[in-house]
C-alpha positions in Angstrom: 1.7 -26.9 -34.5 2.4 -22.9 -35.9 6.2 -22.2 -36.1 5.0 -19.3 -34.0 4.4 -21.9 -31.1 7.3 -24.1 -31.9 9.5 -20.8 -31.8 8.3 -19.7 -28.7 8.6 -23.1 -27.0 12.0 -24.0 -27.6 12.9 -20.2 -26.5 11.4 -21.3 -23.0 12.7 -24.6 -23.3 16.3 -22.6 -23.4 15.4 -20.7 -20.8 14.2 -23.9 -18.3 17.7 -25.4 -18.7 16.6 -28.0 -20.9 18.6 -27.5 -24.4 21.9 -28.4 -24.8 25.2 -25.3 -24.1 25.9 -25.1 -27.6 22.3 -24.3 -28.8 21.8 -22.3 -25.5 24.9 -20.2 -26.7 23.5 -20.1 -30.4 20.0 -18.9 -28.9 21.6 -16.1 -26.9 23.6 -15.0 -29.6 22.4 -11.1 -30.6 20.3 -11.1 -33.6 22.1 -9.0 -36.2 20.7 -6.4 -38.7 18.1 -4.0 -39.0 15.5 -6.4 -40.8 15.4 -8.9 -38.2 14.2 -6.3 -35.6 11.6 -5.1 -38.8 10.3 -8.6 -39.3 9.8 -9.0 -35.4 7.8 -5.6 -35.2 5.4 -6.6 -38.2 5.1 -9.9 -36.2 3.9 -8.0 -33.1 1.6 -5.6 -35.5 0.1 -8.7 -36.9 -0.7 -10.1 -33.5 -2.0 -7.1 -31.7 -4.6 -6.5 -34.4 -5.9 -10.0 -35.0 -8.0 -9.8 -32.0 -10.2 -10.0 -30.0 -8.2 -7.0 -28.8 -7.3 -4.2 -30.7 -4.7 -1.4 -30.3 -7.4 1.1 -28.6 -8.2 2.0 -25.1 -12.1 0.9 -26.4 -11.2 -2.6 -27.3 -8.8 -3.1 -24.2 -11.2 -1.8 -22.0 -12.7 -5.0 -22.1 -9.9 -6.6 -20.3 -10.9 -8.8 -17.3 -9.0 -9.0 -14.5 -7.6 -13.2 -14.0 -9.5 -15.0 -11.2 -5.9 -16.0 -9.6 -5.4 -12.3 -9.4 -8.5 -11.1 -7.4 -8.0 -14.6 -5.1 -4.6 -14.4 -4.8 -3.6 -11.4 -3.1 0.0 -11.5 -1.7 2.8 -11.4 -4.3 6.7 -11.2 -4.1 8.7 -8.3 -5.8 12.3 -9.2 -6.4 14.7 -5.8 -7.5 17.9 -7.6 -8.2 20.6 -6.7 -11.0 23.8 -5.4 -11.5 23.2 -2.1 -8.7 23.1 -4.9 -6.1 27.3 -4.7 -6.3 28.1 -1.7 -5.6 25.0 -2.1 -2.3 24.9 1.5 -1.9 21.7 4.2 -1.7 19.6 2.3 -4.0 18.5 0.6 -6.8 19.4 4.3 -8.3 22.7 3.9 -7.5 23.8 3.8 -11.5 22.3 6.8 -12.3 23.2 9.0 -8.7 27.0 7.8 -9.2 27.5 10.3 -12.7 25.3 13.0 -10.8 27.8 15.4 -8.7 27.5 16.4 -5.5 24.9 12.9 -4.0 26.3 10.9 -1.9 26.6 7.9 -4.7 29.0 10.0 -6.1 31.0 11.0 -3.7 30.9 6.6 -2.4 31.5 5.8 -5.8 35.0 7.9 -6.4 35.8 7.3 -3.2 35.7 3.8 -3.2 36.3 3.0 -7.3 37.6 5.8 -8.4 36.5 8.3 -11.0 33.7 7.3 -13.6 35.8 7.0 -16.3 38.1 4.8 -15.5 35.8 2.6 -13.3 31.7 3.1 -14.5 28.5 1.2 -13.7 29.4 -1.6 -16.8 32.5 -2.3 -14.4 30.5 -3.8 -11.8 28.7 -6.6 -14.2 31.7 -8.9 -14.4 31.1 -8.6 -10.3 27.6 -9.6 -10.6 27.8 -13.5 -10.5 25.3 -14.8 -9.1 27.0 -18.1 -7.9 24.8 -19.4 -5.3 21.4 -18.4 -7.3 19.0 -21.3 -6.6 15.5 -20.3 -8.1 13.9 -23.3 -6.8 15.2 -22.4 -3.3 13.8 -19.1 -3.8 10.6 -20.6 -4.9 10.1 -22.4 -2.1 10.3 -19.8 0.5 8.1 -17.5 -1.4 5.6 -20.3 -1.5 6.5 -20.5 2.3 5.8 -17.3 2.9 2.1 -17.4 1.6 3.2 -15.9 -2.0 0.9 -16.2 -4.9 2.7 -15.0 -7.2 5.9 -13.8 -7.8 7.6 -10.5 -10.3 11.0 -10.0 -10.8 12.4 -7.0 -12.4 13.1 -8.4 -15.9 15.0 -4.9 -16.6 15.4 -1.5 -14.3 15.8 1.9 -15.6 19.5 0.7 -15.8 19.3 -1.5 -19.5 20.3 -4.2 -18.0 17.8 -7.2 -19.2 18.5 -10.1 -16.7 16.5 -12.7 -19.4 18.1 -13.6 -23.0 16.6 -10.5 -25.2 18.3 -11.0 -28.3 18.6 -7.7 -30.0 21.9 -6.6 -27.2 24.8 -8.2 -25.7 23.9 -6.4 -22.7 22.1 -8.7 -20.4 23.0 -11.2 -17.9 22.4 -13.9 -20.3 25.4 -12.6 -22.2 27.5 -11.2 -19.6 27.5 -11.3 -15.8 26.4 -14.3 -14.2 25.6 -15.4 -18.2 22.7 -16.8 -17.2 19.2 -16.0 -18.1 18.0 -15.8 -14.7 14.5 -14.6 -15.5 13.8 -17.9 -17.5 15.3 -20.0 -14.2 13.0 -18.1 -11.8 10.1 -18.6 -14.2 10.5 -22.1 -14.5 11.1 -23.0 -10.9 8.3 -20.4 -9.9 5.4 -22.7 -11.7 6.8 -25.6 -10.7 6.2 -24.5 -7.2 2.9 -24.2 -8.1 3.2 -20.6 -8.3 1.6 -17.8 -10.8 4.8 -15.9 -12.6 4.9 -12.5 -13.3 7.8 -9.5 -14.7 8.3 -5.9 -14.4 10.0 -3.3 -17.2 11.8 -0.4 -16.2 12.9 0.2 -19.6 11.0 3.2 -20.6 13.1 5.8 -18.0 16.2 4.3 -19.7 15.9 7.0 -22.2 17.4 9.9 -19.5 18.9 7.7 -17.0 22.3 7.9 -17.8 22.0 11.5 -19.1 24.2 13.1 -16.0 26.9 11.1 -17.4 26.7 13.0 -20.3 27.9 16.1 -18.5 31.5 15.4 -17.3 34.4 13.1 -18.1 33.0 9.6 -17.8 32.8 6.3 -19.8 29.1 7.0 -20.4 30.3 9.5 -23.2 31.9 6.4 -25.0 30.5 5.2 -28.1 31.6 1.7 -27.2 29.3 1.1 -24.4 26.2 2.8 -25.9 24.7 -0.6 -25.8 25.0 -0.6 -22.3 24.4 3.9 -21.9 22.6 4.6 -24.5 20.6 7.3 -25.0 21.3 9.2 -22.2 19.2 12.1 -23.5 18.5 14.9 -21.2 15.8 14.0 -18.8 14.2 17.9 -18.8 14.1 18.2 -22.1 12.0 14.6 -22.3 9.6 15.3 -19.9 9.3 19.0 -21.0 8.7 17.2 -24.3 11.3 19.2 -26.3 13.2 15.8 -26.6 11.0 12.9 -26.2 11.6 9.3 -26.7 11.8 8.9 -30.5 10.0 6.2 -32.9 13.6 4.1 -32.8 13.9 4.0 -29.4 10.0 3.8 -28.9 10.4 0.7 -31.6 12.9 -0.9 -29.0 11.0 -0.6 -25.8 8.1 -2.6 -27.3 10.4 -5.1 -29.3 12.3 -5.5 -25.5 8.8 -5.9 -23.7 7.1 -7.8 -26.9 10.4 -10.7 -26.2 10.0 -10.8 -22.5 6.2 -11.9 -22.9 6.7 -14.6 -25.4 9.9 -16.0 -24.4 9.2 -16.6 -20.3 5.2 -16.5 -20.7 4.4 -14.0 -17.4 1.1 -13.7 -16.6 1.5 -10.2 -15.0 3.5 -7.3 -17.0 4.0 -4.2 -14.1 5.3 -0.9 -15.6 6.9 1.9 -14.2 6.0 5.4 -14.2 7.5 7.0 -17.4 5.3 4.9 -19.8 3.0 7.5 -19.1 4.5 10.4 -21.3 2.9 10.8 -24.6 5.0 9.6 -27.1 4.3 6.0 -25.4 0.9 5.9 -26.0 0.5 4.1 -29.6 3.1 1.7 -28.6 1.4 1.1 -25.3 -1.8 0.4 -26.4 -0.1 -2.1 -29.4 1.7 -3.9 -26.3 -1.5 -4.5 -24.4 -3.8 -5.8 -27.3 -0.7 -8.1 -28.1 -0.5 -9.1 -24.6 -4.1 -9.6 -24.5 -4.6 -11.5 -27.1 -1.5 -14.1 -26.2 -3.2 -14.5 -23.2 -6.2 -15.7 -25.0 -3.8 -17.9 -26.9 -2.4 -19.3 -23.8 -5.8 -19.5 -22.8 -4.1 -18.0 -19.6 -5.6 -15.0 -17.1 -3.2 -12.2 -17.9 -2.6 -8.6 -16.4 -0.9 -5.1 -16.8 0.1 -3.2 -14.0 0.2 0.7 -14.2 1.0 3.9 -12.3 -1.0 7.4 -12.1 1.5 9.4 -10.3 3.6 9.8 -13.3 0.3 10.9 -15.7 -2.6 9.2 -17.3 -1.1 5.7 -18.9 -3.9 3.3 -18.7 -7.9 4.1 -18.2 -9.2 2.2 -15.4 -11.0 -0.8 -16.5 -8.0 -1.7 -19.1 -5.6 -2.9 -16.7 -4.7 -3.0 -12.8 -4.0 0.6 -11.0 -0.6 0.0 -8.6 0.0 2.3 -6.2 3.9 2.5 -5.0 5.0 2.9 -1.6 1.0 3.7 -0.8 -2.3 2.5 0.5 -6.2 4.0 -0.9 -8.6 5.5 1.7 -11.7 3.7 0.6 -12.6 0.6 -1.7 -11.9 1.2 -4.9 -14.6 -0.7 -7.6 -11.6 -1.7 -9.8 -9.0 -4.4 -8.5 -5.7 -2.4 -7.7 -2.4 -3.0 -6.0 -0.1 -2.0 -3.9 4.0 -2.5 -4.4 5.9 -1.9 -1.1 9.5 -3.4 -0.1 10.4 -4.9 3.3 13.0 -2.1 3.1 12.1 1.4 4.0 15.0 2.8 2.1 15.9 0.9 -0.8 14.3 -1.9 -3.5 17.5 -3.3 -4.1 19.8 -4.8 -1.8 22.3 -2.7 0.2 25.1 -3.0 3.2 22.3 -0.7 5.2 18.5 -2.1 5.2 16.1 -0.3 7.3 13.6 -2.6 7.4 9.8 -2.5 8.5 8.2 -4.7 10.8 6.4 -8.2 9.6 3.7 -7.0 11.7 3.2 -3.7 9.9 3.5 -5.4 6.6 0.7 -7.9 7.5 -1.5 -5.0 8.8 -0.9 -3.3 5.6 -1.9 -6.8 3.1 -5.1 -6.7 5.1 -6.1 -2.8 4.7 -5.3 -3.0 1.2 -7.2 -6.2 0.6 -10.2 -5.1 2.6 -10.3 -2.2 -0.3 -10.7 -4.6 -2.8 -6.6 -4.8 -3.4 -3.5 -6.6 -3.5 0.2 -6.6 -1.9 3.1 -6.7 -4.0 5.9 -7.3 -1.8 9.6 -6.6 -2.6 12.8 -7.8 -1.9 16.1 -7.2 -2.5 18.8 -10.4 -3.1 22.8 -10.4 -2.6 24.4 -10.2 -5.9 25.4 -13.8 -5.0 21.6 -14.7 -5.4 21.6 -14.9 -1.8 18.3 -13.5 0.1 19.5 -11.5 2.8 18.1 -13.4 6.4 16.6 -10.5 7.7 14.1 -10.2 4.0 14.0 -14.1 5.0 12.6 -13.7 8.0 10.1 -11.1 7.6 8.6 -13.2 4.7 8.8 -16.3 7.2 6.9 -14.5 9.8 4.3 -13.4 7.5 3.9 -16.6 5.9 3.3 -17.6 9.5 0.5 -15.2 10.2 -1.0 -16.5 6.8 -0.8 -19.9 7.3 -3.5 -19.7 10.3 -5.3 -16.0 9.2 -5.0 -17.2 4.9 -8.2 -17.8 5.0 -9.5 -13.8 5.8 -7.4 -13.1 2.7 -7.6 -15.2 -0.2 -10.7 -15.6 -2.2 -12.1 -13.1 0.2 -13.9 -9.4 -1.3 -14.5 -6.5 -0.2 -17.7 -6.0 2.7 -20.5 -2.9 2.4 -17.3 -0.5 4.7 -13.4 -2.1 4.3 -13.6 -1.0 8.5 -13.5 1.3 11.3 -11.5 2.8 14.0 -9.7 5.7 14.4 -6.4 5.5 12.1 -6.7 7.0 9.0 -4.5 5.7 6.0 -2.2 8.0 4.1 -3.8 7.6 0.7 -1.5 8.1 -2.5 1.8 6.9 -3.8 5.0 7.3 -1.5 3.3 7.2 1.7 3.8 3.8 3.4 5.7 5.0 6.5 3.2 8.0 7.1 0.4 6.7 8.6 0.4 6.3 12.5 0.5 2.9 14.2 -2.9 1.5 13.7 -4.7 0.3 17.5 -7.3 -2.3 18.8 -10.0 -0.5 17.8 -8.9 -0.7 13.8 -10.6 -3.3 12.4 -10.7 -3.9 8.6 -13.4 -6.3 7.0 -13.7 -8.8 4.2 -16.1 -11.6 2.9 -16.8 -14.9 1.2 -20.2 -15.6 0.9 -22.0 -15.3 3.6 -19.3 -15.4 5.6 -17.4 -12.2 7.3 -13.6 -11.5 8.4 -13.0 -9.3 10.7 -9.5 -8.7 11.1 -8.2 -6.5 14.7 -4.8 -4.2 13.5 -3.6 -5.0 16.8 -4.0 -7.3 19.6 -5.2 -5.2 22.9 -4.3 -5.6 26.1 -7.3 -5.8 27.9 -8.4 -9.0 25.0 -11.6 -7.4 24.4 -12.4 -6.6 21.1 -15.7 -4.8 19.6 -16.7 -4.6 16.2 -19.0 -2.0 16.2 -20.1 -2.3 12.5 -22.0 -5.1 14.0 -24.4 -3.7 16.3 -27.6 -5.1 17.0 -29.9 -2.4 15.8 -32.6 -1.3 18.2 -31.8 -4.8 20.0 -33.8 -6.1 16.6 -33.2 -10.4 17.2 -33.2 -10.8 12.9 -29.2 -8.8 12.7 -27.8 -11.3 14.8 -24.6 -13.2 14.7 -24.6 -17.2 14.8 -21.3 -18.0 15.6 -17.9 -16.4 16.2 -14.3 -18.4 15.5 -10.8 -17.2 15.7 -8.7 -17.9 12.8 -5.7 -20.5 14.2 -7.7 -21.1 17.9 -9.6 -24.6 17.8 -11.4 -23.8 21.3 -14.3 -21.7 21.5 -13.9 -18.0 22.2 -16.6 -15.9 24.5 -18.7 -12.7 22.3 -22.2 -11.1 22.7 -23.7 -9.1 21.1 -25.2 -5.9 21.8 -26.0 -2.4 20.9 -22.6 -1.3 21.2 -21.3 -4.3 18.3 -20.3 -7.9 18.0 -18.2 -7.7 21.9 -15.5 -11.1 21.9 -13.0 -11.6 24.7 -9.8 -13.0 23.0 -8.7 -16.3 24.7 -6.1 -16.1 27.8 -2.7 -17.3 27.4 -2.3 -16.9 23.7 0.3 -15.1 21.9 0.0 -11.7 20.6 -0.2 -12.4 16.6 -0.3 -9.5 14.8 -3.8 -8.7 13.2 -6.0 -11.5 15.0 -8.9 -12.9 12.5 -12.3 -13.1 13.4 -15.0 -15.6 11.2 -18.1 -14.7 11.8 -21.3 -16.5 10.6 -25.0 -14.5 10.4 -28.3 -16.1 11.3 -30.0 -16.9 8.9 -32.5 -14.4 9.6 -30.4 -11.7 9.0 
């Protein structure tokens, strides 16, 4: 066995609980010195050029996406950290508190007092977690018809919630002094679950910058760790200031340690690692990434943005498109990442939640456009899941426990559907689009067998999918047989030259986004 492997192993066996305090606490402790960090990065050099992928978009365009990935569909987003204390606005709520004249910093003086006497690193020791149970969480993510599940590892606020060893900063070392990454991980796979993380690191450069521009404990030297850069966020993205080769050095040391130490088999990335100066480390982190997941011998992904700039080319990772929906079927595999919450990714005292019924309509859209859903949440900063976020994933697990089968494993048909709603393609547009009605219908297929899924049940039970006409009244288009998903009992459908008619069955409840299998002669 390589001391690479055995290295990596006992970090995760640290992580799982399964090494004794003492080490645990030796483990955590923040490696010291400039030449550690050095020997790390030549480590990571070493293993993003020894193939089969190489640092260029040539070579990593020869990424595949994982077979779990296509057949899995439905995934959980979790946005918890320290801006879960304060519960207010958002998961932006340590930036908007040193920006004068929002509403977070009006709350935050209010309520704490000014920012330098009471800043954002004065909520960590508030940030607990005491009733964190990742196997419970597990469980109801399983429950809820999850395939796999992506923390935030560490948001735009520096905050790492896993053991990275290079800063004190992270709730391994302070807070809840757990690393609660590593339990999640463990418990996720155990539940028989794919395990995924996100990095929010790369806006951490300007994030903190308002604080900068009054009287606040950001301008301390002593919590730089914490602060740090804080460099004006104009003067980046104007790129008069961008990130430079120390802090670019970090960011792929930070995301290089999240991948061996907890193993995920998805990386999402923000926005930001679109700027320029990213691009050489970004194409380093995905050959290394690439090529662990060879090691492993384990399907791995990377998840990236376009509204922020051109980041990845399409075929060398997995488009994700926040807060929004596509118009059409898209050739590659993408995603979607929404939140239960309309206003907020991390938990606060004011939720405005969206329907389990318009979430479900949405998984199937996206997945009859050859996609996935990435559905967030936002936990207490006890580690508790607030029960209305419970319940909406209960109700879809519900809907996916009798309808599963239209969505995993299933592609894309010749159209994704029909009927009169039109989606509101692009990023930051998941509340847009009108309610969808019977007569939106969205399609997918296994074989030779076709899904067709209603958007909403009507009133009158009569459905028609008008996709499936009988040409001409030709006999050798026709349907064999016609099932609905969760309904043992026959159900009545012709069909004609109008499409596939079916009366839905009497008596039944209304689920949201009734199934349809439907098996072709074999004429056809």
């Amino acid at each position: 066995m390589s001391s690479d492997w055995s290295r990596r192993s006992f970090l995760s066996a640290a992580g799982a609980g399964l090494l004794p305090r003492p080490l645990f606490a030796r483990l955590l402790a923040p490696a010291s010195g400039v030449s550690a960090q050095k020997a790390r990065l030549a480590e990571i050099d070493t293993i993003a050029n020894r193939g089969p992928f190489t640092p260029s978009w040539e070579s990593l365009e020869a990424f595949k996406v994982p077979q779990w990935y296509v057949d899995g569909k439905f995934g959980i987003f979790i946005h918890w950290g320290v801006y879960s204390v304060p519960a207010f606005g958002n998961e932006w709520y340590p930036r908007n508190m040193y920006k004068a004249g929002t509403d977070e910093f009006k709350h935050h003086v209010a309520t704490y007092g000014p920012q330098a006497r009471f800043g954002y690193k004065d909520f960590i020791p508030r940030f607990r977690a005491e009733r964190y149970d990742a196997r419970q969480w597990a469980s109801l993510f399983k429950q809820a018809g999850a395939k796999f599940v992506v923390p935030v590892a560490e948001h735009h606020d520096g905050f790492p919630m896993y053991a990275y060893p290079f800063t004190e900063w992270s709730a391994a070392r302070m807070g809840p002094k757990r690393d609660t990454v590593g339990e999640l991980a463990a418990a996720v796979r155990e539940a028989g679950l794919v395990f995924g993380a996100s990095s929010h690191r790369a806006e951490h450069w300007w994030f903190f910058d308002q604080g900068m521009t009054f009287e606040s404990d950001v301008r301390d030297p002593r919590y730089g760790g914490l602060y740090g850069p804080a460099r004006d966020r104009t003067a980046a993205e104007s790129q008069k200031a961008p990130p430079d080769q120390a802090y670019l050095d970090d960011w792929l040391l930070r995301t290089c340690d999240l991948v061996d130490r907890h193993r995920p088999q998805l990386v999402w990335f923000d926005w930001w690692i679109a700027q320029p100066a990213f691009q050489a480390h970004l194409k380093k982190f995905a050959a290394f990434y690439y090529n662990r997941g060879v090691e492993w011998k384990e399907g791995v992904a990377i998840n990236y943005k376009k509204h922020g700039g051109e980041s990845f080319p399409d075929a060398a990772g997995v488009l994700d498109v926040e807060r929004g929906q596509l118009a059409a079927i898209r050739p590659y595999f993408w995603q979607t990442d929404t939140a239960v919450a309309k206003n907020s990714w991390g938990y606060t005292e004011h939720q405005e939640y969206k329907t389990a019924a318009s979430i479900v309509e949405d998984l199937v859209d996206i997945v009859s456009k050859n996609g996935a859903l990435l559905l967030n949440i936002g936990p207490r900063p006890d580690g508790t899941i607030p029960e209305a976020d419970e319940a909406i994933l209960r109700e879809i697990g519900g809907w996916l426990s009798t309808s599963g089968e239209a969505i995993y494993g299933t592609r894309p048909w010749r159209v994704f559907g029909e009927g009169p709603t039109e989606v509101v393609a692009g990023p930051f547009a998941d509340t847009k689009r009108k309610p969808f009605t019977a007569e939106d219908i969205r399609f997918t297929a296994k074989g030779d067998t076709l899904y067709a899924t209603v958007l909403a049940w009507p009133e009158s039970r009569r459905v028609v999918v008008r996709s499936l006409a009988r040409p001409g009244g030709r006999e050798d288009s026709g349907v064999a047989k016609v099932d609905l998903l969760g309904h043992e009992e026959p159900i009545r459908w012709e069909q004609t030259a109008e499409g596939l008619v079916v009366t839905l069955p009497v008596g039944r409840t209304t689920p949201p986004a009734p199934s349809l299998r439907i098996a072709f002669s074999a004429a056809r």
